[in-house]
N, C-alpha and C positions, 0 to 999 in steps of 0.2 A: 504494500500500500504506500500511496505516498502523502506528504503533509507540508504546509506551503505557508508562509508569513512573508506578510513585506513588508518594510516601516519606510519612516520617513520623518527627516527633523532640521531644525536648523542646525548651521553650522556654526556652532557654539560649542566650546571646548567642553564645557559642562554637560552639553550630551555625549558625549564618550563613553561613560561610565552607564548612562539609558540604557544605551545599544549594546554595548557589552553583558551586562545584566538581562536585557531582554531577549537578547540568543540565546542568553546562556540558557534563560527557563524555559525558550523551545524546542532546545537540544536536551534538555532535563530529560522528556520523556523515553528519550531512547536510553535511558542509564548509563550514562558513560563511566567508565573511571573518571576518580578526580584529577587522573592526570591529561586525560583526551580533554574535560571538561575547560580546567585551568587553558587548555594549550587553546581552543575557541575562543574563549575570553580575551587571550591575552593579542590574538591576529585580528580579531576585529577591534579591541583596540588600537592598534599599531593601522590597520587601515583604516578607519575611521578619524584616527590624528593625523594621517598624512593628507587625508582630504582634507579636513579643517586647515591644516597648517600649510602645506604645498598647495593642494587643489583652490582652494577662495581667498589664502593667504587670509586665515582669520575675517573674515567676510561674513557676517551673521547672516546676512541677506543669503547664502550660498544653503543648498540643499541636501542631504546624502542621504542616500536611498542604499537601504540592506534589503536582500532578498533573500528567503534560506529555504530550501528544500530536502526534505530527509526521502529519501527510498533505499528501503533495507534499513540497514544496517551504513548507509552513507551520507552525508551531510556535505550540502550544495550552500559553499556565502558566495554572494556577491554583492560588493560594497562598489557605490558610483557616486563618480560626483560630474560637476557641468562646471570645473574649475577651468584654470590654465592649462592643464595638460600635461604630460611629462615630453621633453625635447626627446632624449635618448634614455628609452628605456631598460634596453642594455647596462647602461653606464649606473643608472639610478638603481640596479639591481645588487650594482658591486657594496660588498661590506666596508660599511666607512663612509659610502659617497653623501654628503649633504646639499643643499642648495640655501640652506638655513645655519651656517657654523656660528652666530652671532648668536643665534637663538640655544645656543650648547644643543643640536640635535646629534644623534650617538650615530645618526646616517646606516642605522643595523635595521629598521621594519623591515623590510622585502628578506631580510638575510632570517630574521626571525619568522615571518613567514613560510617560508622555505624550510626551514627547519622542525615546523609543527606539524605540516598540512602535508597529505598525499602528492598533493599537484597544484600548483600556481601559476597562474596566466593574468599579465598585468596588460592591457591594451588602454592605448591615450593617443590623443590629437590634439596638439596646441592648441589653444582656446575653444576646444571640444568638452575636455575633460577625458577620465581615466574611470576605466573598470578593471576590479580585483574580484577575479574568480578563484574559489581557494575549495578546496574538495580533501575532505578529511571520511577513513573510511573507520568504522569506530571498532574496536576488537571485541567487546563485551558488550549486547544491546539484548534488551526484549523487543525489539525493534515492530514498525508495522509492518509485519510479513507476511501478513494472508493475502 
């Protein structure tokens, strides 16, 4: 079976912690360890702050839009925003890179992404904006499986 949320909020640094907490209790249902659990938490916030912060440049007026789908035993984010975009998304992938080093940013999201989730696909067009497809497969679920 499958099971489907979409949100949607301003971009305010203060929603971060919304969106984090509100996947988290949609991914509740499938029982994850609290290690799978924590690791969701922790990439949608790390995408959710790079849209606030890269995507609208702190832009309250700026939108992000989470989508999460469960089938199985697998869990679908996709976090968007209609920011600036990423120039080279290659380069914004590498551990370290910033475009914010004044802001002390640790330039690691995409590398901690990478490191949590099964599969990551980052697609952007300058003054389009950027979607973060992030696909985690969960090892321990009662999942909806009929």
């Amino acid at each position: 079976m499958r099971n489907e949320m979409h949100l949607q909020f301003s971009a305010l640094s203060q929603n971060e912690s919304f969106a984090r907490v509100t996947v988290a209790a949609f991914v509740a249902q499938l029982d994850p360890t609290l290690d799978e659990l924590t690791e969701i938490k922790t990439v949608v916030s790390e995408a959710v702050t790079n849209a606030i912060i890269h995507g609208y440049e702190n832009d309250p007026s700026g939108v992000v839009y989470i989508s999460v789908m469960i089938e199985g035993h697998t869990v679908h984010l996709t976090i968007r925003d209609h920011g600036k975009g990423i120039e080279n998304v290659e380069e914004a992938r590498q551990p370290l890179f910033t475009t914010k080093p004044e802001l002390e940013r640790s330039g690691m999201g995409f590398t901690i992404m990478e490191n949590f989730m099964d599969e990551v696909n980052i697609y952007s067009k300058v003054n389009e904006g950027t979607t973060v497809e992030l696909i985690k497969h969960l090892t321990k679920s009662k999942a909806l499986c009929n």
